[in-house]
PAKE-10887 format. One line per 3 residues: number of its first residue (from 1); their letters; for each residue x, y, z of N, C-alpha, C. Coordinates in steps of 0.02 Angstrom, whole numbers, plus 50000, padded with zeros to 5 digits. Example, Ala and Ser with C-alpha at 12.3 -4.5 7.8 and 13.67 -1.06 7.14 Angstrom:
// residues 2
1	as	50660:49716:50390:50615:49775:50390:50660:49835:50390; 50642:49888:50354:50684:49947:50357:50645:50002:50394
This chain:
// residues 260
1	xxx	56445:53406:51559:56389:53438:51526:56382:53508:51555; 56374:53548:51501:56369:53629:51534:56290:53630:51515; 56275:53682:51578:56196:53711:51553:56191:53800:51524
4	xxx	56164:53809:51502:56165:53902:51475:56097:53927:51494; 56106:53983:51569:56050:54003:51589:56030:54069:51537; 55971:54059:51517:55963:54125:51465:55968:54172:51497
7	xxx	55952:54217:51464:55939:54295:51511:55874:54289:51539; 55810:54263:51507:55733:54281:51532:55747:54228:51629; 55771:54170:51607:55789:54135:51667:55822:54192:51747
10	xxx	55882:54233:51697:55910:54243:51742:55877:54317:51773; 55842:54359:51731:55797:54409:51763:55736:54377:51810; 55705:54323:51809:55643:54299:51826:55684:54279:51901
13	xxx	55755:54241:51913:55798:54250:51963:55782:54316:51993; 55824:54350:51965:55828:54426:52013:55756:54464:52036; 55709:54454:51968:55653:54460:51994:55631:54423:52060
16	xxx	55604:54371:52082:55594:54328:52124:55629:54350:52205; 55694:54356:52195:55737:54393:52236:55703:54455:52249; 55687:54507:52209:55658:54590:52225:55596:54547:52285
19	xxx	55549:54522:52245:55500:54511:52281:55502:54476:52356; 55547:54435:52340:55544:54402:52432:55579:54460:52469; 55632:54501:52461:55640:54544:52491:55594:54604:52502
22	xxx	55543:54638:52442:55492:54655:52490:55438:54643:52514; 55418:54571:52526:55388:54542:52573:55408:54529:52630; 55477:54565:52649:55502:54541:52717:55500:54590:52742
25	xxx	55508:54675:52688:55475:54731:52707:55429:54737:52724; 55374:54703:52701:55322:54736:52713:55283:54699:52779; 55323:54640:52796:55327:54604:52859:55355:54645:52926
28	xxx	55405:54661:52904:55411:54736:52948:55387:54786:52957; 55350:54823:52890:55329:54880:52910:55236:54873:52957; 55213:54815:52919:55141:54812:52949:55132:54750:53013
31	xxx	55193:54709:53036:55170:54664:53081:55244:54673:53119; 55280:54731:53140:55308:54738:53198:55331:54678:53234; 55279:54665:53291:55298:54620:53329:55306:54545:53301
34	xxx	55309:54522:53244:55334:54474:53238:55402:54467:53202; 55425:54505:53213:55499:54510:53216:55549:54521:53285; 55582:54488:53299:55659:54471:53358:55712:54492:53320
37	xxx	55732:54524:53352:55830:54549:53333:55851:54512:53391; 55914:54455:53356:55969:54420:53392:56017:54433:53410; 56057:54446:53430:56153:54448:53434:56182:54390:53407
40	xxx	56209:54390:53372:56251:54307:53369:56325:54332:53369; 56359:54280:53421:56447:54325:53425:56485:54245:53402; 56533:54242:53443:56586:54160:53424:56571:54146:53496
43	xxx	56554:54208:53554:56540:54154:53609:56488:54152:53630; 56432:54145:53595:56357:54151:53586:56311:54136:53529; 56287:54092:53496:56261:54083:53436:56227:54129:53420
46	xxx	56164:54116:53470:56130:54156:53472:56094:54201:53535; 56113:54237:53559:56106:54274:53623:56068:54332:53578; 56005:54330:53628:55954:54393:53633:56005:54456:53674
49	xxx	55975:54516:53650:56013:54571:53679:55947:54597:53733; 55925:54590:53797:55869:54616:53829:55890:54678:53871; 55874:54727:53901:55867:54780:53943:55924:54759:53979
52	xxx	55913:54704:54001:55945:54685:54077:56009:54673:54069; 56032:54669:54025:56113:54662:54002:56150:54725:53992; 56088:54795:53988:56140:54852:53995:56172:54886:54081
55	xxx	56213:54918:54075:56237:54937:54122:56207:54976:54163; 56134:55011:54127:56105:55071:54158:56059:55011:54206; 56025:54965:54169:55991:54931:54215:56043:54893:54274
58	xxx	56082:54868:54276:56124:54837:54315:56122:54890:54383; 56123:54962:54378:56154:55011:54404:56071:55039:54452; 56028:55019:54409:55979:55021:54443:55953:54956:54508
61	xxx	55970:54912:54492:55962:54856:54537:56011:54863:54569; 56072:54886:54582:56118:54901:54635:56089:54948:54673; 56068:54985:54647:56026:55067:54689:55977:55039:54737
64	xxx	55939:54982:54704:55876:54948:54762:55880:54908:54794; 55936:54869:54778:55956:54839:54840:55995:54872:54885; 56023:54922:54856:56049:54977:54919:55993:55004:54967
67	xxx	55940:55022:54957:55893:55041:54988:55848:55007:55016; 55845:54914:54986:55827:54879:55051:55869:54852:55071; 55935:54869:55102:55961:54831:55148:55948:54905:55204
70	xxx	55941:54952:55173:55909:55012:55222:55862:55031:55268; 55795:54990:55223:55742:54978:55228:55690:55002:55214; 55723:55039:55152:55674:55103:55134:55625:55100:55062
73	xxx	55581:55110:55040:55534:55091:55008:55553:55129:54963; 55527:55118:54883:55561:55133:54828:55505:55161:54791; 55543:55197:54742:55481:55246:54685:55521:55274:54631
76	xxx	55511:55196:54587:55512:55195:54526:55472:55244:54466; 55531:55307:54466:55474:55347:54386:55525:55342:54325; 55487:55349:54254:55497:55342:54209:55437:55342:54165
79	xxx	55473:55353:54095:55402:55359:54036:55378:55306:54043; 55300:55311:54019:55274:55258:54007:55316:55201:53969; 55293:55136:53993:55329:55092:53949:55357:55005:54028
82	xxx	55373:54950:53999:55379:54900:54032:55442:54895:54074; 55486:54952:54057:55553:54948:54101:55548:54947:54157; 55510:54993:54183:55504:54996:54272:55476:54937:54316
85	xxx	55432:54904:54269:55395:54831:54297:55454:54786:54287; 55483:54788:54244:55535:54719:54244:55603:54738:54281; 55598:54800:54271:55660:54808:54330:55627:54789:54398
88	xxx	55587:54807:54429:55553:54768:54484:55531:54705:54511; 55519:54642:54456:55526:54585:54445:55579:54562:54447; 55636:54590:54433:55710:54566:54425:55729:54579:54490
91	xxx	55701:54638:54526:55727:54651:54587:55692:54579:54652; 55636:54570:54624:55616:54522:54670:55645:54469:54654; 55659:54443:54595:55692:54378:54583:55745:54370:54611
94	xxx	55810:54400:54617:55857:54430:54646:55870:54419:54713; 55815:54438:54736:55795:54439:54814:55768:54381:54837; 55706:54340:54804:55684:54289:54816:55625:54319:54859
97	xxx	55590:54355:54847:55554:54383:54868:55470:54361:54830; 55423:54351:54887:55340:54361:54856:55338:54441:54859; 55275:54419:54814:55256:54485:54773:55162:54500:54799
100	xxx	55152:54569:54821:55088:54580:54807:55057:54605:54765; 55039:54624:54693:55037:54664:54642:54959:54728:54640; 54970:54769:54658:54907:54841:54666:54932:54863:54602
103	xxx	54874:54857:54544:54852:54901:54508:54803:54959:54477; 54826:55026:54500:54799:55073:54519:54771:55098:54493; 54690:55101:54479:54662:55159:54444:54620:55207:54482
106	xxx	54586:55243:54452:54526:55291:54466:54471:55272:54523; 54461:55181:54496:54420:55147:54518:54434:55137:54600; 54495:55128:54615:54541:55120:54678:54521:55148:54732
109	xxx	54484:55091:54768:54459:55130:54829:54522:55123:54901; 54486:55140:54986:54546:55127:55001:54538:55042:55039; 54445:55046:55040:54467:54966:55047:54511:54892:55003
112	xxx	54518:54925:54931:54567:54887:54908:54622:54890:54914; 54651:54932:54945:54704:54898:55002:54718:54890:55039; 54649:54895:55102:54668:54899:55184:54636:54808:55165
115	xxx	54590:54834:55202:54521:54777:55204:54461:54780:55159; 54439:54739:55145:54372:54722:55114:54310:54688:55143; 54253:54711:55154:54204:54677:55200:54164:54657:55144
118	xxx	54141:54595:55170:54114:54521:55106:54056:54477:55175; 54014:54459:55144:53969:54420:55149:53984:54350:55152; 53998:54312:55210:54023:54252:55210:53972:54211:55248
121	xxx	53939:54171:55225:53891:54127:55246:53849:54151:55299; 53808:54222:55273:53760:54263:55327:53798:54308:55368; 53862:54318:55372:53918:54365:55392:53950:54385:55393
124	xxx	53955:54478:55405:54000:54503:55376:54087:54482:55391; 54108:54491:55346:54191:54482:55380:54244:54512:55322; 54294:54527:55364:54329:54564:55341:54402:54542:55311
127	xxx	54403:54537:55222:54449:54508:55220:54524:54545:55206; 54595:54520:55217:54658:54563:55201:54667:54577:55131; 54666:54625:55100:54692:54660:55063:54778:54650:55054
130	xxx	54801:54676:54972:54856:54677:54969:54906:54693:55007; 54907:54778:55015:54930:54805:55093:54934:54771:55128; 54910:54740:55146:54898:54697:55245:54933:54642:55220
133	xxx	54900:54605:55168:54953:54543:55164:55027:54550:55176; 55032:54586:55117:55111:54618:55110:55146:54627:55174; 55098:54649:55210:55149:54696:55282:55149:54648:55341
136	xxx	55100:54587:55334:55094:54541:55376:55157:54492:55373; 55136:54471:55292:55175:54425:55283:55248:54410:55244; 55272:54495:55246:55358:54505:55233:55364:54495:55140
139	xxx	55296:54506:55120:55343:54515:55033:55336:54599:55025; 55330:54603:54959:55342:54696:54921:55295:54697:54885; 55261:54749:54925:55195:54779:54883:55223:54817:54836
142	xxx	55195:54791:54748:55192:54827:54696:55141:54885:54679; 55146:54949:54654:55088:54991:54667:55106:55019:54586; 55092:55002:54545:55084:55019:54487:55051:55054:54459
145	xxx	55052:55113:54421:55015:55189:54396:54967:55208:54473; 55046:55238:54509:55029:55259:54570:55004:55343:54548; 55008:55359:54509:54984:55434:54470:54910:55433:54443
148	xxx	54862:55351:54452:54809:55345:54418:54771:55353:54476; 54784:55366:54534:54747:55352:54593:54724:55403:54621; 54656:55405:54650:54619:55485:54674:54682:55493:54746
151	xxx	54687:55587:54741:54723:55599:54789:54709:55580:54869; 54642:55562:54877:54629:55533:54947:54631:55453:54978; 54660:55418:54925:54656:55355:54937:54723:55307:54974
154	xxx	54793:55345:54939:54850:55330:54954:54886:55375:55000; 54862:55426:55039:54856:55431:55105:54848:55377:55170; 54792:55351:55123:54806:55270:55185:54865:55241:55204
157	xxx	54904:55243:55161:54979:55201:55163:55000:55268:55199; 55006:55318:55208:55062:55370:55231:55093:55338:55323; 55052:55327:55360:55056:55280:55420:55115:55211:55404
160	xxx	55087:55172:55353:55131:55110:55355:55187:55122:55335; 55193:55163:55272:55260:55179:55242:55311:55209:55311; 55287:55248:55350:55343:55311:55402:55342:55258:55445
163	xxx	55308:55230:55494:55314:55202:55549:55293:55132:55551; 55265:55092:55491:55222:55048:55498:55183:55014:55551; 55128:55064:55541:55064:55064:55564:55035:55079:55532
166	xxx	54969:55025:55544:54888:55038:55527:54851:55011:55566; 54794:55066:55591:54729:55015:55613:54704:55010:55542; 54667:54924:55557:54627:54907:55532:54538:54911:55549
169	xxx	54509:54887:55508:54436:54908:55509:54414:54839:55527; 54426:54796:55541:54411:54730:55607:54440:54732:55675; 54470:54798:55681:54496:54798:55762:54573:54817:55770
172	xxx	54606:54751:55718:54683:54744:55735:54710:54798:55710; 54769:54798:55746:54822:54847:55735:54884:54833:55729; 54911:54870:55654:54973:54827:55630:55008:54867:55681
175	xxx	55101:54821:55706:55145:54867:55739:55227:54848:55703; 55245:54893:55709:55311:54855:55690:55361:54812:55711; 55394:54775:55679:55416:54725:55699:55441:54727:55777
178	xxx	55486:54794:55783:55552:54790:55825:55492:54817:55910; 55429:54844:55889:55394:54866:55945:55363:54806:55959; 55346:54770:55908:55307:54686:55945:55374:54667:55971
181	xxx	55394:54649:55947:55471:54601:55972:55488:54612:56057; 55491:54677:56068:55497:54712:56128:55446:54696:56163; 55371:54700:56149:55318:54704:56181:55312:54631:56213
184	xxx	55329:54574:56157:55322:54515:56165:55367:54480:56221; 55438:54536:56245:55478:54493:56299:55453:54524:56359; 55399:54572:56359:55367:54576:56441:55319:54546:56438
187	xxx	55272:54534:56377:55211:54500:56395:55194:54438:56358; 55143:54422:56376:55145:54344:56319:55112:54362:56275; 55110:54317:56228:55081:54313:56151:54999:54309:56170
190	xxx	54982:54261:56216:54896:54282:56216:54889:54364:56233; 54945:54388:56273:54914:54453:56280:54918:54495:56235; 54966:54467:56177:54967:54525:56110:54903:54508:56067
193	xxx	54867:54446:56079:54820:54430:56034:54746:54444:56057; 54767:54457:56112:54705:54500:56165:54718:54575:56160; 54755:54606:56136:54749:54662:56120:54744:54688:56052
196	xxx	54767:54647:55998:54740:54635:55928:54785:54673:55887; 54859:54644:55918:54918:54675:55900:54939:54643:55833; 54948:54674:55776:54983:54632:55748:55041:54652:55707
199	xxx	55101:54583:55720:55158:54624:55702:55171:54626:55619; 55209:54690:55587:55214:54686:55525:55282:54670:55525; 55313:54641:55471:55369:54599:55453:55415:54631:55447
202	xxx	55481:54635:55454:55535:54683:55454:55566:54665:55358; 55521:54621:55315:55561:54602:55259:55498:54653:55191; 55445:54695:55257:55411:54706:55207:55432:54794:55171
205	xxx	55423:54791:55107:55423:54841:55063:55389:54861:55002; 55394:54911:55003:55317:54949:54944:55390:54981:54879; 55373:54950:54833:55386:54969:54762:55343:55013:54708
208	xxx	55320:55057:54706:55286:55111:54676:55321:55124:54607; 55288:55109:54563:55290:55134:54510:55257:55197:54465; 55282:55225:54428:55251:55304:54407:55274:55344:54347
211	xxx	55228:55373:54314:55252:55416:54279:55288:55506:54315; 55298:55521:54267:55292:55604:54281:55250:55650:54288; 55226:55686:54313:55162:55711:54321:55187:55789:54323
214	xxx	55189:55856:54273:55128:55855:54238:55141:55850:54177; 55207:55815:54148:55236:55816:54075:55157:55744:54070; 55139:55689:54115:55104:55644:54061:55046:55665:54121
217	xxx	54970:55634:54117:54926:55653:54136:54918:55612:54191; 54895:55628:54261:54888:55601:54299:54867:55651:54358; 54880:55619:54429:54877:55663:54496:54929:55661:54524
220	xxx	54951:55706:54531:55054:55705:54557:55031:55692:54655; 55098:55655:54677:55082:55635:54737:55097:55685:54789; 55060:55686:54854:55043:55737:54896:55133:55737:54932
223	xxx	55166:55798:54952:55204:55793:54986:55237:55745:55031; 55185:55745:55085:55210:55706:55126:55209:55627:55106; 55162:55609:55068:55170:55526:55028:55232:55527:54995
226	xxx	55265:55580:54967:55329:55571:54912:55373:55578:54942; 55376:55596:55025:55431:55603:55071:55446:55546:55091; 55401:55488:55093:55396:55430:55111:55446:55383:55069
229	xxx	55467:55387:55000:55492:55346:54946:55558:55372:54956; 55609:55331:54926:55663:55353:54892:55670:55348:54816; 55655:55402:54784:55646:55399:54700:55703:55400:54685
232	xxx	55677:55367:54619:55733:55329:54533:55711:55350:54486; 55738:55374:54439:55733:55380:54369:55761:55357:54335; 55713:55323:54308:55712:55258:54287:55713:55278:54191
235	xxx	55763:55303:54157:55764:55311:54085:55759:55264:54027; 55764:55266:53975:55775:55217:53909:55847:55178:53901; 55850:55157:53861:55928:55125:53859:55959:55181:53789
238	xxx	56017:55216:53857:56037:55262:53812:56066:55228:53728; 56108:55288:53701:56131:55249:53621:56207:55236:53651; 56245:55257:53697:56335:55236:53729:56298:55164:53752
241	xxx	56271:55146:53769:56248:55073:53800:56222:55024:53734; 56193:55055:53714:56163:55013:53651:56238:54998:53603; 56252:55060:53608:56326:55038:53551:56385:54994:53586
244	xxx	56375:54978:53650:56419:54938:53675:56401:54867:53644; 56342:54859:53652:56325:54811:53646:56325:54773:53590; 56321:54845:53530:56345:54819:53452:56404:54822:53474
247	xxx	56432:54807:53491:56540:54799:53496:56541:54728:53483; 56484:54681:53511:56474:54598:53530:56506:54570:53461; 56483:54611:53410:56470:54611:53348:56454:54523:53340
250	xxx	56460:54480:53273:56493:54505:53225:56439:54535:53165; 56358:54514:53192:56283:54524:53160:56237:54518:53193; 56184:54559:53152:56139:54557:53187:56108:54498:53140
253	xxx	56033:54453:53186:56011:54394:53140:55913:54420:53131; 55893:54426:53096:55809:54440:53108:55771:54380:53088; 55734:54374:53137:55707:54302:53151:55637:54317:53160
256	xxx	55577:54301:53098:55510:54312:53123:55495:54255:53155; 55416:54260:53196:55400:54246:53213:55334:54252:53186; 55277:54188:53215:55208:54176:53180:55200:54193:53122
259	xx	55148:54180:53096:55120:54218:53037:55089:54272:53011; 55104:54317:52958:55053:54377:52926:55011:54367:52888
């Protein structure tokens, strides 16, 4: 048995077709984020293409772990945008490293990151801050829109970053590892805790993140704080990297997500 599609059948086809295709436009043009671009190759069905698979990022996580096996504290700039945070996350994952996370604004005083004095059952006391944790207890202080911060506040850190040291505002005094260590084989530990010594960790490090200052708006950092870092520029994923990556070939797949 044959069937005979008329013509009105077969335009109301092609019609139908126009329309779902621009509803998938217009899925794109007004709801963005619910669209994913896939890779699909023969040795990958479906493999996402993320940042971290280009070479520029690869090249950047070699750079920081070059500089902490150094021991030197890092300062991540680049345009606005999530690259510099996830390159930093990747760097701790990597590492196996805790994290302290300082996010920096206007508001940023300097007891939010030395110490904080709080009211604890009729008394004052003084609790550790990010900083202190961090330097006590051997993870990497994150300092994120280090350009949002009044110029007198991150001066505090200029001490911990060069020599690590800080007095604190309950007495103690951070020292560094290799000067406790020393101190500790002439004297005993009650006498370092009678003097209100305390040692900072030889695993600890400050990750600073930043824009450019004065191409985007902010407070550019004081000399001697920026002598303290070893800066990265931290760019986009060029188009020689991106086109490598189309080499994977053999398509690309677009896959929404939720609803419009």
């Amino acid at each position: 048995m044959m069937f005979d599609v008329s013509t009105s059948e077969r335009r109301m086809n092609c019609g139908n077709v126009a329309v779902r295709r621009l509803e998938v436009l217009r899925r794109i043009l007004h709801r963005p984020q619910c669209l994913k671009l896939h890779l699909t190759s023969a040795r990958a069905d479906q493999t996402s293409v993320p940042a971290e698979q280009t070479q520029e990022f690869l090249q950047h996580l070699r750079w920081m772990l070059q500089k902490d096996v150094l021991g030197q504290d890092i300062f991540l700039l680049g345009r606005p945008g999530p690259l510099r945070r996830r390159l930093a996350m990747q760097f701790l994952e990597l590492t196996n490293r805790e994290l302290e996370f300082v996010s920096l604004s206007r508001d940023t005083t300097e007891s939010d990151l030395k110490q904080r004095r709080e009211i604890k059952s009729g008394t004052a006391i003084y609790f550790d801050q990010s900083a202190v944790r961090a330097a006590i207890h051997g993870r990497v202080l994150v300092l994120e829109g280090i350009e949002k911060a009044e110029r007198n506040v991150l001066p505090v850190l200029n001490n911990l970053l060069e020599n690590r040291e800080m007095h604190l505002e309950d007495g103690r005094f951070l020292i560094p590892a290799s000067r406790y260590d020393k101190l500790l084989k002439e004297h005993s530990l009650e006498e370092l805790e009678k003097w209100q010594l305390v040692r900072v960790s030889e695993d600890f490090r400050v990750v600073a993140l930043g824009i450019p200052v004065p191409r985007y708006l902010g407070n550019p950092l004081d000399p001697p704080l920026r002598s303290r870092f070893q800066a990265r520029d931290v760019g986009i994923i060029n188009y020689k990297s991106f086109s490598i990556l189309l080499t994977l070939k053999p398509f690309w797949k677009v896959i929404f997500v939720g609803t419009v």
